[in-house]
C-alpha positions, 0 to 999 in steps of 0.5 A: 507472491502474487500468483501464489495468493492469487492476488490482482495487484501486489505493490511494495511501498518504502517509507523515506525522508526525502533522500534515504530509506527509513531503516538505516538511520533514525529520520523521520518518515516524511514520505512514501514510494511504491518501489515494486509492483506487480499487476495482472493482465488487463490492469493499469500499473500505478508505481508510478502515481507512488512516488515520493508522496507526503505521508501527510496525505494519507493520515488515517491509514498511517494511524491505522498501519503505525498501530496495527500489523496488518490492515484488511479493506474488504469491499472498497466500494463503501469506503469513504472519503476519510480513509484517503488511501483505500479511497485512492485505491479504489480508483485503481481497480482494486476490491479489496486490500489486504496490507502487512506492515514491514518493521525493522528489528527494533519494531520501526516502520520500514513500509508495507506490502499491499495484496490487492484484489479487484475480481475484473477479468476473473474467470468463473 
């Protein structure tokens, strides 16, 4: 997927209560981890600064996932301090953030997809 959309970064993030991933069985989200990752060369991988963290961190991007199908952050370096997650990733070397919510039949959160694009290391 990366390669094919020409992506810097593309990261797949669960939501989970703790023990379980949501999907199976009606608990609530609690919290969120990156379970894959992707990066081009010369980027620092962050699954690991992903783990098990408290959606509560992140609540305005919540809001904005729950109640949308996709979110689009062009241009990450204006963005400020109350959207906490773009915030967080533009510390990553990320541009630019294209996120596709993932839903279950029954249309609950399951997680999202991340599509990111930072330009360092592109070649004209």
């Amino acid at each position: 997927m990366r390669i094919e959309f020409h992506a810097d970064r593309v990261l797949l993030f669960r939501f989970h209560n703790g023990e379980s991933f949501i999907g199976s069985n009606n608990t609530s989200i609690i919290k969120m981890s990156c379970t894959h990752e992707t990066v081009n060369n010369g980027l620092r991988k962050i699954i690991s600064d992903f783990q098990s963290v408290l959606v509560s961190k992140y609540p305005n991007f919540l809001k904005g996932l729950i109640s949308n199908k996709f979110l689009t952050y062009e241009y990450l370096n204006y963005i400020q301090e109350e959207d906490e997650f773009a915030y967080d990733m533009k510390h990553n070397a990320n541009e630019s953030l294209y996120i596709y919510k993932i839903t279950s039949k029954a249309n609950q959160p399951l997680g999202f997809l991340i599509m990111g694009y930072s330009h360092v290391n592109r070649k004209p």
